[in-house]
N, C-alpha and C positions, 0 to 999 in steps of 0.2 A: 447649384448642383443639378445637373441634368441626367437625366435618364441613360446617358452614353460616358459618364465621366466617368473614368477609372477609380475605384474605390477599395479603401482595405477594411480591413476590422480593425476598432481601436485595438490597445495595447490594454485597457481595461476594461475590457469584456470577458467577465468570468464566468466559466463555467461549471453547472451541476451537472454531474450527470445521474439520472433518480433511476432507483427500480420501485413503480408504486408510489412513485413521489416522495420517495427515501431516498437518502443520500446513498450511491451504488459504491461500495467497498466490496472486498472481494469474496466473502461470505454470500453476498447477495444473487452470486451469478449462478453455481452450481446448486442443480434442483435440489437435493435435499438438504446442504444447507441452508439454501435460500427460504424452504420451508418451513425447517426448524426458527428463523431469525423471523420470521410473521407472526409463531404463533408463542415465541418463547420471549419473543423481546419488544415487534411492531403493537401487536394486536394488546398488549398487558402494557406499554407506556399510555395507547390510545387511550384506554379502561380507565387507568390510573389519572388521564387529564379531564377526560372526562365530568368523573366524581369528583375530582378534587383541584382544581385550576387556580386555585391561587395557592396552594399546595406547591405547586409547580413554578407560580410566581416568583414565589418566596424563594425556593430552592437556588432557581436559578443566579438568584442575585449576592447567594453564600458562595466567596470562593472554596470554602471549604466542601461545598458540594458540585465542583466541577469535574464536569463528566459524566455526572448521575445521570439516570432516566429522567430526563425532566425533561418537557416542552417549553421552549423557548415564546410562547405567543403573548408573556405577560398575563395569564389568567382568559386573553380573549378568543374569540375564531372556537369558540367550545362546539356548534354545531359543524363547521367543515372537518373538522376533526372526525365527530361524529361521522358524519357524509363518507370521510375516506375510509374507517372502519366498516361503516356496513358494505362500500364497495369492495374492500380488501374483501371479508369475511365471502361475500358474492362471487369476484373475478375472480379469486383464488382458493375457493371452494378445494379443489382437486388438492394444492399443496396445502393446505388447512388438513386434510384428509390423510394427505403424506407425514406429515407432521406428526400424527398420531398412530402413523401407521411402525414408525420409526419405533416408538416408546413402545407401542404395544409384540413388535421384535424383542428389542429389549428384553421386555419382561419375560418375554416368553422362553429365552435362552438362558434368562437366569434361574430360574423355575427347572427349566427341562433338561441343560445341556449338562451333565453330570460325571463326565467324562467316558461314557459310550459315544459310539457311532452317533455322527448326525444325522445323517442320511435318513431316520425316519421324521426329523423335525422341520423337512421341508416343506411338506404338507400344511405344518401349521403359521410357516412363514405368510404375513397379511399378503391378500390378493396382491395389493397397489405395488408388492416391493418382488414379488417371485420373476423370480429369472434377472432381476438387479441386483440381487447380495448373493455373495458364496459365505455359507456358514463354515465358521474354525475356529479352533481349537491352539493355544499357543501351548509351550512344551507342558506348561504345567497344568494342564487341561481348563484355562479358564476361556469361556465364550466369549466369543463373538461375530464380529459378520465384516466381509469386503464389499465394498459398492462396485460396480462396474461402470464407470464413472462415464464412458465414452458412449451409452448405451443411452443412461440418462439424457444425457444433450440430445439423444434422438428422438428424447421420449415428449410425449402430451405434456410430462413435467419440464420443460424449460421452452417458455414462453418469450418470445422476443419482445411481444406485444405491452412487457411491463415495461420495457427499457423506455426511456424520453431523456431530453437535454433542457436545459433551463438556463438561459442567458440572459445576464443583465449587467448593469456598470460596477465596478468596483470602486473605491475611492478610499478606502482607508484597510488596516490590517483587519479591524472588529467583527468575527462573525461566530454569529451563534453556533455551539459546538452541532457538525452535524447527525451525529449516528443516533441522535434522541431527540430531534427534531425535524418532523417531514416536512417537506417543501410546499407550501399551500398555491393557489396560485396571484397573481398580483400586478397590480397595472406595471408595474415596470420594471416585469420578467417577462419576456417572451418563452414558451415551454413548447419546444420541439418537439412531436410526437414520433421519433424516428429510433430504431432501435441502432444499436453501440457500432456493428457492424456495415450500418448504411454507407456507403461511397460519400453522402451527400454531408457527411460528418470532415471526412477529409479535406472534401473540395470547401466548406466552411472556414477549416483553420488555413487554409492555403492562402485565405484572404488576410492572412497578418503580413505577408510580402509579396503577395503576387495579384493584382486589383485586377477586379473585375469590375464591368459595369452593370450599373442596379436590375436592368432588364434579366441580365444571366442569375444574379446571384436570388433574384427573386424564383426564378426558374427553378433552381437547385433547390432551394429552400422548402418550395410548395407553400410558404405563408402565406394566410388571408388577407383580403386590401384591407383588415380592421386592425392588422398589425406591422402597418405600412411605417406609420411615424415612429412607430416603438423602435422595429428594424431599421430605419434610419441613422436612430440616435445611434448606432452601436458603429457606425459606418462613418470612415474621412475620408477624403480628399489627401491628405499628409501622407507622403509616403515617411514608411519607419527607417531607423540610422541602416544603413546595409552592415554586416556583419564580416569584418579579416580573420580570415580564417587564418589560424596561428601556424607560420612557415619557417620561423627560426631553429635555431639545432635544439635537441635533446628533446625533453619530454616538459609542457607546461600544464600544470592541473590549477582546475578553480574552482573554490565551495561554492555554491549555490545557498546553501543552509540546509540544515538536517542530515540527512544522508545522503545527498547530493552534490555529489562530483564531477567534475567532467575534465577526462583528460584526453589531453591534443597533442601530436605528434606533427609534423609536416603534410604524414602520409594518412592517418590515420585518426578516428577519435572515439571514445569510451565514454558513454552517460550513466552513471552509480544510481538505482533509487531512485528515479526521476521525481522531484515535489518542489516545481516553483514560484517563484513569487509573480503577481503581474506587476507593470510597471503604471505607478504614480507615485506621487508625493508622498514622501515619507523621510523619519529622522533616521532610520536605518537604512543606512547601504548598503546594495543586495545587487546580484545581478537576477536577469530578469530573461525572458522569454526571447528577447532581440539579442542576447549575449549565448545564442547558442548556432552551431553550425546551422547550414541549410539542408546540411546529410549528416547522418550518425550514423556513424558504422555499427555502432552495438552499442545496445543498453543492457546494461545487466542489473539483475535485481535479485539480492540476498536473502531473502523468506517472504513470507505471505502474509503480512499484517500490513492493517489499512494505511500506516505512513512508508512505505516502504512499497506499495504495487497501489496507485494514486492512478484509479482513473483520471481522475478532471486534469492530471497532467498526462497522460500517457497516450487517451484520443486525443488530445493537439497536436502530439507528436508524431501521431503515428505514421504517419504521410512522410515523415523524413528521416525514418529509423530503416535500416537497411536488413536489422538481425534484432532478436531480443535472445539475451543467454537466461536461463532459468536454472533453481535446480532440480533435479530430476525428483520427479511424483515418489511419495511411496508405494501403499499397495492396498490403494484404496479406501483408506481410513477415513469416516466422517470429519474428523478433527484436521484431517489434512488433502483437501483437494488439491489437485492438480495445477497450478500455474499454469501448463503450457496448453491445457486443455481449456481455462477460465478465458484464456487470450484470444487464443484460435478460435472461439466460440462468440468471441466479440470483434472480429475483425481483426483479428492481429497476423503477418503471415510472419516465416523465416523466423520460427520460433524455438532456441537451441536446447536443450536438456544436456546440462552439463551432473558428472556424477564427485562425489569424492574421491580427490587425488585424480582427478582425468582433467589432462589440459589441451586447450583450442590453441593451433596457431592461430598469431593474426600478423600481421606484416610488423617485422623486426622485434620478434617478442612473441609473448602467449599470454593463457588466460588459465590454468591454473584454480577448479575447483577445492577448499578444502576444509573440513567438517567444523559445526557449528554448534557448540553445546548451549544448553540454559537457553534462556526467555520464552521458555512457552510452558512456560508450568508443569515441569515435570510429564508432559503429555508425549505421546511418540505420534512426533512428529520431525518428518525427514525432510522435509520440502525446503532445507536452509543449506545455505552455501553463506562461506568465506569466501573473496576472491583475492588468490595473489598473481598481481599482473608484473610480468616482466617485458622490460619494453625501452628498448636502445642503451643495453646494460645497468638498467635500474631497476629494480625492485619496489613492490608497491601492496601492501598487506590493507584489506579493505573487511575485517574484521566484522562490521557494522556492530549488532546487540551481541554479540558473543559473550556466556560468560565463563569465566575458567572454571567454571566448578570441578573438575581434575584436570591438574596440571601436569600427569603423565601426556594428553592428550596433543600436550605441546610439544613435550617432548619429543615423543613418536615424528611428530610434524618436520620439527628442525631436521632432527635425522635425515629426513627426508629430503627438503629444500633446504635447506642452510641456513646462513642469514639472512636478513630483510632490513632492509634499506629504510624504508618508510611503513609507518603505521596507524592505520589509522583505528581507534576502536574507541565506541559507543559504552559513557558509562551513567546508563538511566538506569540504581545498581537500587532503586526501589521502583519497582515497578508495580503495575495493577493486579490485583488477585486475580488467579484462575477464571472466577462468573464474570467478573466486567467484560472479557473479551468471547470467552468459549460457554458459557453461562448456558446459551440458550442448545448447545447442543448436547447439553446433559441432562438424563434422563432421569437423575435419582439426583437433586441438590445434595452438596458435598455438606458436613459440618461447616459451621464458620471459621471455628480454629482451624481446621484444614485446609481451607479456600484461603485463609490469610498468610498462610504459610507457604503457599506456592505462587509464585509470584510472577512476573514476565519481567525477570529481572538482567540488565548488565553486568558488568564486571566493576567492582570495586577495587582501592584503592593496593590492595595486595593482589588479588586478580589480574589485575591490569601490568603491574609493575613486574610480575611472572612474565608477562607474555615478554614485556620488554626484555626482560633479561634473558631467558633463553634465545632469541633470536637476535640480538644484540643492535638492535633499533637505531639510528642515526638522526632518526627526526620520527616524533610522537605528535598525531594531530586525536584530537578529545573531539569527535564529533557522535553525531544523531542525540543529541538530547531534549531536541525538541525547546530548543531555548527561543528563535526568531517569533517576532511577534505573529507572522502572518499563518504559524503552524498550530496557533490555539484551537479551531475550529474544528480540530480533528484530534488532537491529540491533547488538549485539556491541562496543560503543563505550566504551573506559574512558581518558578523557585526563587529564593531567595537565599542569601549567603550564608543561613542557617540548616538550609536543604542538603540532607545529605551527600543528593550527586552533585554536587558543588564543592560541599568540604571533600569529598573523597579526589575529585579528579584535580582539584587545588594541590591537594598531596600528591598528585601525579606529576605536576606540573611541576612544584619546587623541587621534588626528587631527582627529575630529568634535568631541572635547568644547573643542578647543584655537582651533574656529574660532565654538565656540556653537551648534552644532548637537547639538537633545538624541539622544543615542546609549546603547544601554545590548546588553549580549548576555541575551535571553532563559532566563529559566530557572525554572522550577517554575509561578508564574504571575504573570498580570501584568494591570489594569486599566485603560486610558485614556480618557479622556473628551475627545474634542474638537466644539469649542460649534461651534454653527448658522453657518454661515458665507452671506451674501449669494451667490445663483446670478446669474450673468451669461451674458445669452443669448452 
């Protein structure tokens, strides 16, 4: 291999992308939650491994405590750990600071805000947060406060300087769950100091089809000659399969796994959720990073939880995404940042804000926003979209975690569009308490019986069969459950035939197949083709 030879990036080069040397999910980007997530979740696993490392050992190895706060290092590496806490508590001084500036609002509104005028309790609003929150009052005068979320990103509080990437070889599904274990560093991970939005991140994954030679890619890079051989390894000579972009009639979709779709047209192509696999050896068939266009016309993405807006798949992609569709921000809630603001904030452009019941043309077809009850714990939060895509007289319902908890709401829906062709809807109908995901942005811990009662749950087996039947469904696909082996890392999910979401969407399955309707639960991958259908104005 010489210095002038064209070279790709393997096909098993995975990537981290860390805020802090945490694995970066979407909590992590916007300043005050990223604050709140150092000081209510980062800096208290650290503490926690700390003092007790074989505490943590142990934990890890119970599957019954999959997904806990636990440090995956086996009991070892207890002073880097150290090292990264007092650099956190150091570097990030300011959101340490923010973090309590949040709590001490808080309190302050609950204390004061009594259903008089605000306007005199602006004064007492903390230094760090004045002129970022508007104080209000909802009808029934209980308090609280709006972030100005666009202001933030301007502000001392969002740091680009924490953002880094971390690449290294893949070879099997196996990885420690990452949102409670930070990323140390290690001979053989290379750890890019470049923040999200760099170009130099683009022109990176451009090397999985389009070869450079070592002299440019080292250029882009800026790595040291001490990480010459490392970056090597990651680099061939092979060029990858080239990719047919699918030209036959009608519309053809293919799973990915999880909540990931992609549908192709002649003209056109649609990426669901983006979260994929890389390619090596394995007893599951999957497609893979090479199984996708060279251009996406639009990715669209259903709400704001970390399997569902997947950096480590999204910067790879980014360079050949044309449009990202979101759904439209609320109004400033800490519980619910922005999507189109966390993107555009990390290099994303042509970033769409779709609202309920408002739909995008797109060529022979549209895109069709529409509303999305349940999985986030009873919390208001607005930042989710359903999407129904119509597209060469088909019909395409992408549901994702919805869950019917009123089924007037379908109702209303139907009336609306009619019926739907194809369905696709996510039924994880146990899902995690309220603290596992929002934990750290609450200022007052909830009772246990409370927190265990609200859940981030899907639709179950009556749920689900509602939806079918008012809409009058033709084909039912049971995906996001988080079943692929290579989705454990983040989403912590190991079921078995006793497992609820399995008996339930079982009964989904035999009910469908018992009336003719074709039914199947999603898993590893999957193809369908459906032909051209006649468009009626």
């Amino acid at each position: 291999m010489t210095n002038s030879d064209p070279l790709y990036l393997r096909p098993n080069v995975q990537l981290e992308p860390l805020v802090d040397q945490w694995y970066a999910w979407s909590h992590l980007i916007p300043p005050v939650t990223a604050a709140r997530n150092i000081t209510e979740r980062h800096l208290k696993i650290m503490d926690s491994y700390i003092n007790a490392p074989q505490v943590h050992a142990s934990a890890v190895k119970n599957p019954k405590m999959l997904g806990g706060p636990f440090i995956d290092y086996g009991g070892k590496r207890v002073d880097e750990i150290r090292a990264l806490r007092e650099r956190t508590i150091k570097e990030r001084a300011v959101l340490v600071q923010l973090s309590a500036a949040v709590s001490e609002l808080d309190a302050m509104l609950r204390t004061n805000a009594k259903g008089f005028s605000l306007q005199p309790l602006y004064a007492s609003v903390p230094e760090m947060l004045k002129g970022y929150v508007e104080l209000v009052y909802d009808l029934n005068s209980n308090p609280s406060f709006r972030l100005i979320e666009p202001l933030l990103y301007r502000s001392r509080y969002y740091d680009r300087s924490a953002q880094s990437l971390m690449l290294s070889l893949i070879q099997a599904d196996d990885r420690p769950f990452v949102l409670s274990t930070p990323r140390l560093e290690s001979s053989e991970a290379l750890h890019l100091r470049v923040p999200f939005g760099d170009e130099s991140v683009d022109r990176l994954f451009e090397l999985k089809y389009s070869p450079q030679p070592w002299t440019h890619i080292k250029d882009v890079l800026n790595t040291p000659e001490s990480a010459d051989a490392l970056l090597r390894s990651f680099l061939t000579a092979e060029a990858p399969p080239s990719y047919v972009r699918y030209n036959g009639p009608g519309v053809r979709w293919r799973y990915f796994g999880h909540a990931c779709i992609l549908i192709e047209t002649a003209n056109i192509s649609l990426l669901f959720d983006p979260v994929l696999s890389y390619t090596y050896d394995s007893h599951v068939s999957r497609y893979t990073y090479h199984d996708l266009p060279d251009s996406i016309d639009y990715v669209l993405i259903t709400h704001n939880h970390q399997d569902h807006v997947l950096f480590e798949t999204l910067l790879q992609l980014r360079h050949r995404v044309k449009n990202i569709i979101v759904p439209r921000a609320g109004a400033g809630a800490l519980q619910d940042p922005s999507i189109k603001l966390l993107l555009r904030n990390c290099g994303f452009k042509n970033v769409i804000e779709l609202e309920d019941m408002h739909s995008l043309d797109i060529e022979n077809g549209s895109v069709t926003g529409l509303p999305f009850f349940g999985e986030h714990a009873d919390l208001d939060i607005r930042t989710k979209l359903a999407y129904l895509v119509r597209l060469d007289g088909h019909s395409l319902l992408f549901a994702a975690d919805s869950c019917n908890i009123e089924p007037r709401l379908y109702e209303h829906v139907r009336a609306e569009v009619g019926e739907i062709e194809v369905l696709f809807l996510g039924m994880e109908c146990v899902g995690a308490p309220l603290t596992w995901l929002y934990g750290p942005l609450l200022t007052r811990k909830p009772e246990r019986a409370m927190d265990e009662s609200r859940r981030l749950n899907g639709s179950d087996y009556e749920q689900a069969i509602d939806i079918v039947n008012r809409f009058g469904c033709k084909e039912v696909y049971v995906y996001a459950m988080g079943q692929e082996p290579w989705l454990t890392f983040m989403m912590s999910l190991k079921y078995t035939e006793e497992s609820r979401p399995i008996v339930e969407s079982n009964r989904l399955i035999e009910e469908c197949r018992s009336r003719g309707i074709i039914t199947e639960r999603l898993f590893g991958e999957k193809e369908i083709l459906l032909e051209r259908q006649s468009v009626t104005a």
